[in-house]
Structure formats: structure tokens, C-alpha cells
C-alpha positions as CSV (number, residue, x, y, z in Angstrom):
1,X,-32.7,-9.4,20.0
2,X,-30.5,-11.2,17.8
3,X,-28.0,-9.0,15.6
4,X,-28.7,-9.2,11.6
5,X,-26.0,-10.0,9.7
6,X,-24.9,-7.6,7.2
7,X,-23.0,-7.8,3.8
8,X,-21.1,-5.3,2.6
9,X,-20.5,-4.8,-1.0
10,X,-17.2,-3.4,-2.2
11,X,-17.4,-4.3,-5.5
12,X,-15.8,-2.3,-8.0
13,X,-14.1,0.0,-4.9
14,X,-10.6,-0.2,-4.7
15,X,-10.8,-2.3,-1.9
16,X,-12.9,-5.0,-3.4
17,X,-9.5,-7.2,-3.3
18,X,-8.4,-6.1,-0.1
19,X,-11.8,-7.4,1.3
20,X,-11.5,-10.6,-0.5
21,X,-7.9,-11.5,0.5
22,X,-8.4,-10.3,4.1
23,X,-11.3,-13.1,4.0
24,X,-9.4,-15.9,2.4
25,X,-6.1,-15.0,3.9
26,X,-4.2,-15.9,0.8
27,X,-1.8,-12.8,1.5
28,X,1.4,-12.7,-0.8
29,X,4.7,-13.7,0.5
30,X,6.4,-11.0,2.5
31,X,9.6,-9.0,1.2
32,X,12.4,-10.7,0.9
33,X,14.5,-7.6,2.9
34,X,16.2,-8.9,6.2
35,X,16.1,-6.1,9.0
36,X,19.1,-4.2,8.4
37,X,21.6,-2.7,10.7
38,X,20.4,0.4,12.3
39,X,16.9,-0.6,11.9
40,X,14.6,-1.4,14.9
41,X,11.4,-3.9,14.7
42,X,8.6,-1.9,16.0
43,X,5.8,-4.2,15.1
44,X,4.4,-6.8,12.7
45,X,1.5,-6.2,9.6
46,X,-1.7,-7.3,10.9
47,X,-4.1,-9.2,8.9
48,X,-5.6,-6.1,7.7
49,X,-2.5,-5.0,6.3
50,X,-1.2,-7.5,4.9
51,X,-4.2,-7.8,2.6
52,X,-3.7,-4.0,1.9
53,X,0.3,-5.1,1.5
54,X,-1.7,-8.1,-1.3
55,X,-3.7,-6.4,-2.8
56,X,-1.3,-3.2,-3.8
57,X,1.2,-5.7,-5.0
58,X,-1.6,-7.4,-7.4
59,X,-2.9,-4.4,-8.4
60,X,1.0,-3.1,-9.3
61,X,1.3,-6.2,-11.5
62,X,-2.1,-5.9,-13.7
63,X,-1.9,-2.1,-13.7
64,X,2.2,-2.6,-15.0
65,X,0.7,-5.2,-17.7
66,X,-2.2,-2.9,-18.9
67,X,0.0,0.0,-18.8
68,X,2.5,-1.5,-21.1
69,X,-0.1,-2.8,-23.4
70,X,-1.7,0.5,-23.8
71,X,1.5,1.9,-24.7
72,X,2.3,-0.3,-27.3
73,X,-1.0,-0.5,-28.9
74,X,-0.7,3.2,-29.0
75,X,-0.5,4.5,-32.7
76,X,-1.6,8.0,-32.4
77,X,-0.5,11.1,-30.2
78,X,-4.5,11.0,-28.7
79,X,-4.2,7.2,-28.2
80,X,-0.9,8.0,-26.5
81,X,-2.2,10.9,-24.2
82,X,-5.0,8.2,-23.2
83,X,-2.6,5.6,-21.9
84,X,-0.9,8.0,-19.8
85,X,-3.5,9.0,-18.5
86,X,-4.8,5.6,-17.5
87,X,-2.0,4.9,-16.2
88,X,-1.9,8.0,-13.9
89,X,-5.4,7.0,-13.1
90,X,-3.8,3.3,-12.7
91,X,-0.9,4.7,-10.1
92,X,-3.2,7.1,-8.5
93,X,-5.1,4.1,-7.2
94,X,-2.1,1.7,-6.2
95,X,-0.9,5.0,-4.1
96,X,-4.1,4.9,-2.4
97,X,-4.2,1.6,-1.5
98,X,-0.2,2.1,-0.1
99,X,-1.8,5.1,1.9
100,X,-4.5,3.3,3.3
101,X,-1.7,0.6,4.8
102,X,0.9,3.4,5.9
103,X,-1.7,5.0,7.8
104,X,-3.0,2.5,9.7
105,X,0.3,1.1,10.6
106,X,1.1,4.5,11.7
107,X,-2.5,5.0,13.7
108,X,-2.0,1.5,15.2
109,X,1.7,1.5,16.1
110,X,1.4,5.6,17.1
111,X,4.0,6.5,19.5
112,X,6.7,4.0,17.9
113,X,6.3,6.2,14.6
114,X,6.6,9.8,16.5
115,X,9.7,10.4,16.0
116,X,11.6,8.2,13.2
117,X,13.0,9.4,10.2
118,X,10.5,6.8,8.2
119,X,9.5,3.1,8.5
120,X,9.4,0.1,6.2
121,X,8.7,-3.8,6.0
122,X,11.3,-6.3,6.0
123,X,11.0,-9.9,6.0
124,X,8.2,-11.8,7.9
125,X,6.0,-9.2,7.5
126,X,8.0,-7.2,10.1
127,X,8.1,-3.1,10.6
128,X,10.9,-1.4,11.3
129,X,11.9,2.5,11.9
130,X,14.9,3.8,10.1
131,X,17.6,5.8,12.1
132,X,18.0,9.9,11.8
133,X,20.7,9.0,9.5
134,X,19.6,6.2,7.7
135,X,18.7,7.1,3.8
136,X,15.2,6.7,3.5
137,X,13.7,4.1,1.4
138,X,10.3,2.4,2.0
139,X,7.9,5.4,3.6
140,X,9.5,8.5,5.1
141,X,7.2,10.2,7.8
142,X,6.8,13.4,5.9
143,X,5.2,11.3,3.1
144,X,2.8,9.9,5.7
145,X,2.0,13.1,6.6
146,X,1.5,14.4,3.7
147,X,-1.0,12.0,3.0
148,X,-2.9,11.6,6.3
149,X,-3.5,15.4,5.6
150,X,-4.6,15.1,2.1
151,X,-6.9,11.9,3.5
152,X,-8.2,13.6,6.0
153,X,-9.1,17.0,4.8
């Protein structure tokens, strides 16, 4: 029996971009960030993530423009509380979207994430773990945490 081919619409879901740069691979450039001292490479982004990586990087730009737009526009104290909170709403999503990637770099790379004090990208899409003692910069594990458990109930 032949399999059906399904579409799946994502349109107006936060991941409609996600879906549309994982099809056309157009994924932004990585960081710029060499691997640092101290640091250890424990893996690359996948395709998948690096359209995550995309699309929270596009979505920081338009949602940075409307944000400062709405600000400036505002002329009244209601006008201003509804810029802030559209741009709550505006960071709430881009934070979802970075969740989404952290955790599935941490469910895919598992063990090499157990027991690091956080992990981060560098250039050519790499991931590294931070020493005990490095100061923690790009996604600390108790952050991860944090959010797996508030993504997962």
C-alpha cells in the first residue's frame, strides 16, 4: 500500500520559519566565536538546529525593530504599557524558540551534557561544554533544566 503524503501546516506557529529554513537550508552564518581555551567540542548543530539557531536570530531582529518602533510611536502611558507588553510577548517567543534548540541539543548529545557547567556554539556551527570553572555565558545547564521542566510539565 503506498504511503500518502502528508503536509503539515505551521503557519502562523512559531515554528512556521524554522520549517521553512530547515526546507531550503538557507541557515544564517554561524557565530563568529572560535572555541576557546578550556572548552571541549562535544558535537556539531544538525540541520534541525541550525534552522532553530535561523530562525531565533531572524525572529530577534524583526522583534528588536518592532519593539523599538512601538516604543517610539508611543505617546501615552496605555500606548506605552502595550509596547511592553508586546515586546514581553515578542521575547517570550524568541526564548521558546532558543528552548526548543537547547533541548534537543541536550536530548541528542545526552551523556556529553551530564555533567558540564553549561554549553555553547562557537564557530562552524560547533558545540562545546564549558569547564567547572569557566564563567558561564551561552546556556548554563541549570537554565536547561529549568526549562525542559517547565516544557515538559
Amino acid at each position: 500500500m503506498p504511503k500518502t503524503k502528508r503536509t503539515l501546516d505551521l503557519s502562523g506557529t512559531v515554528l512556521e520559519e524554522t520549517a521553512a529554513v530547515l526546507i531550503s537550508g538557507a541557515f544564517e552564518p554561524s557565530v563568529k566565536d572560535a572555541v576557546k581555551e578550556g572548552e571541549v567540542v562535544i558535537g556539531e548543530l544538525n540541520d534541525f538546529e541550525k534552522a532553530l539557531d535561523t530562525a531565533r536570530k531572524r525572529y530577534s531582529a524583526r522583534a528588536n525593530e518592532e519593539t523599538e518602533r512601538s516604543f517610539i510611536a508611543a505617546d501615552s502611558p496605555s500606548e506605552m504599557k502595550s509596547a511592553r507588553d508586546a515586546a514581553s510577548r515578542r521575547m517570550a517567543i524568541h526564548e521558546a524558540i532558543s528552548d526548543i534548540m537547547w533541548a534537543n541539543i541536550i536530548h541528542r548529545l545526552g551523556e556529553s551534557c551530564a555533567k558540564v557547567s553549561g554549553v555553547g556554539l562557537r564557530e562552524g556551527y560547533k558545540i562545546v561544554s564549558y569547564p567547572e570553572s569557566k564563567e558561564r555565558e551561552d546556556c548554563p545547564m541549570e537554565m536547561i533544566q529549568k526549562h525542559l521542566a517547565a516544557l515538559l510539565g
